[in-house]
C-alpha positions in Angstrom: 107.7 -8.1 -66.8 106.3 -9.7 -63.9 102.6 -9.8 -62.8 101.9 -8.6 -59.3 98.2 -9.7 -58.2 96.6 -6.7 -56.2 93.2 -6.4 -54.0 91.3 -2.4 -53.8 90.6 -2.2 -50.3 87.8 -0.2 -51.3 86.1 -1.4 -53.8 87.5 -5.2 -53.0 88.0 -6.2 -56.6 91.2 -8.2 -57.7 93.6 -7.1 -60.3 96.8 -7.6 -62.0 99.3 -5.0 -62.4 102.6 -5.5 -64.3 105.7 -4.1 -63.1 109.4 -3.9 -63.4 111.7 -5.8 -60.6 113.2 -1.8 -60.4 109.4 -0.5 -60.3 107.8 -2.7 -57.7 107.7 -0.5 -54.5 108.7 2.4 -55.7 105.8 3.1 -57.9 102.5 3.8 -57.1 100.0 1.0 -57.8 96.3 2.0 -58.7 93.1 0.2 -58.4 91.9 -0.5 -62.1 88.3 -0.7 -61.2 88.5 2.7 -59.2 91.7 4.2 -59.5 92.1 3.9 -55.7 95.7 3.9 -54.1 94.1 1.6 -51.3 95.3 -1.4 -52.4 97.3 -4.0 -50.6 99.8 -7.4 -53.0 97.7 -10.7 -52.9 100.0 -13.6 -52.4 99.4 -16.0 -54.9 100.0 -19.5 -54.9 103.1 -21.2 -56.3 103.9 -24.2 -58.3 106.7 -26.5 -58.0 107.6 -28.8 -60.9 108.6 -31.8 -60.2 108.6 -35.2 -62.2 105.8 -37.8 -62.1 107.8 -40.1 -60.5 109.0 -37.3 -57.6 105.3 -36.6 -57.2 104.5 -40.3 -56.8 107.5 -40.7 -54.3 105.7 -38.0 -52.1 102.4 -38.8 -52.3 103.5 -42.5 -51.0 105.8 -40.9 -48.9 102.5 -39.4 -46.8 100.9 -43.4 -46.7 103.5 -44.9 -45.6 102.6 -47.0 -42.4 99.5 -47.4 -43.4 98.7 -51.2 -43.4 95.2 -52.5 -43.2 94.4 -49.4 -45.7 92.4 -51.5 -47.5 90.2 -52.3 -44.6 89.2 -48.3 -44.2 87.1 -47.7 -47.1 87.7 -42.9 -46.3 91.5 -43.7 -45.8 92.1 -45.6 -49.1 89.9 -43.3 -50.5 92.0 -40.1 -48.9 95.2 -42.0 -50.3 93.8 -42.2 -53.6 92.4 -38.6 -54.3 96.2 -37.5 -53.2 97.6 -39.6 -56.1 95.2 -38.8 -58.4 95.9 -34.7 -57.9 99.6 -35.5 -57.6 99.5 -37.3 -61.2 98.5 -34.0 -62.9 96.4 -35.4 -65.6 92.9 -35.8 -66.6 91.5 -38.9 -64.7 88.7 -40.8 -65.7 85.1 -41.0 -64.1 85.2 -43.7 -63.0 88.2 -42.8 -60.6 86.3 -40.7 -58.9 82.9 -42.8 -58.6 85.3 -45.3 -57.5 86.6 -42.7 -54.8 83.1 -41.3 -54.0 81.9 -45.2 -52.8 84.8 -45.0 -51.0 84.3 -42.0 -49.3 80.9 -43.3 -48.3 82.2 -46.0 -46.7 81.9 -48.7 -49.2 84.7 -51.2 -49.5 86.6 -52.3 -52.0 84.9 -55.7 -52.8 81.3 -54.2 -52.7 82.8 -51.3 -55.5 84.1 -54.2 -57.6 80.4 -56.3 -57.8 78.6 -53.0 -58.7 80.8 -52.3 -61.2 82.0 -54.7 -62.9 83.4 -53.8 -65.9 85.4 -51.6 -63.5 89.6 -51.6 -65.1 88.3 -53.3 -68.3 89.2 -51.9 -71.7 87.0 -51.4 -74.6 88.2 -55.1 -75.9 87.2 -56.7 -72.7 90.9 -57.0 -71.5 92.3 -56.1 -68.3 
């Protein structure tokens, strides 16, 4: 059965309510905090899967045109927090530190000499 997210207009707490395709709208939700009928359907957010490289595609997609990125410290750093949440993993800390400086207007080159062992793995190798 699906799950239907509901808000109490009276008491303003959030609940779930499960339902049949046939039941919803016919049948009378009720607030589980206060068994008020004044409720109104929340309309939750939806997710789209797509593959990494589609994701990629799109997130380049919204750069494109963009030369002399590198030369903006916020816009590379915009560009980079979009393809870090359209990879859909866990990304190191040091991405975002990396993205932070950025954002603060440091560029590139002044990021690399503060940390150097930036991109190095534990053996020392790039």
């Amino acid at each position: 059965m699906p799950t239907y997210d509901f808000i109490c207009n009276n008491c303003e707490k959030r609940f779930d309510v499960f339902l049949t395709f046939s039941e919803y709208g016919k049948k009378t939700v009720h607030c589980v905090h206060c068994q008020s009928k004044n409720v109104r359907r929340r309309m939750t957010k939806i997710r789209i899967a797509k593959s990494d490289e589609s994701r990629l595609e799109s997130a380049a997609d919204d750069f494109s045109g963009m030369e002399g990125i590198e030369n903006d410290p916020q816009a590379l750093a915009s560009m980079m927090r979009k393809m870090g949440g359209e990879m859909g993993k866990d990304l190191p800390a040091e991405f975002n530190d990396v993205v932070d400086r950025l954002e603060a207007g440091q560029s590139p080159e002044e990021i690399e000499s503060a940390l150097p062992d930036l991109g190095m793995d534990n053996s020392g190798d790039e």
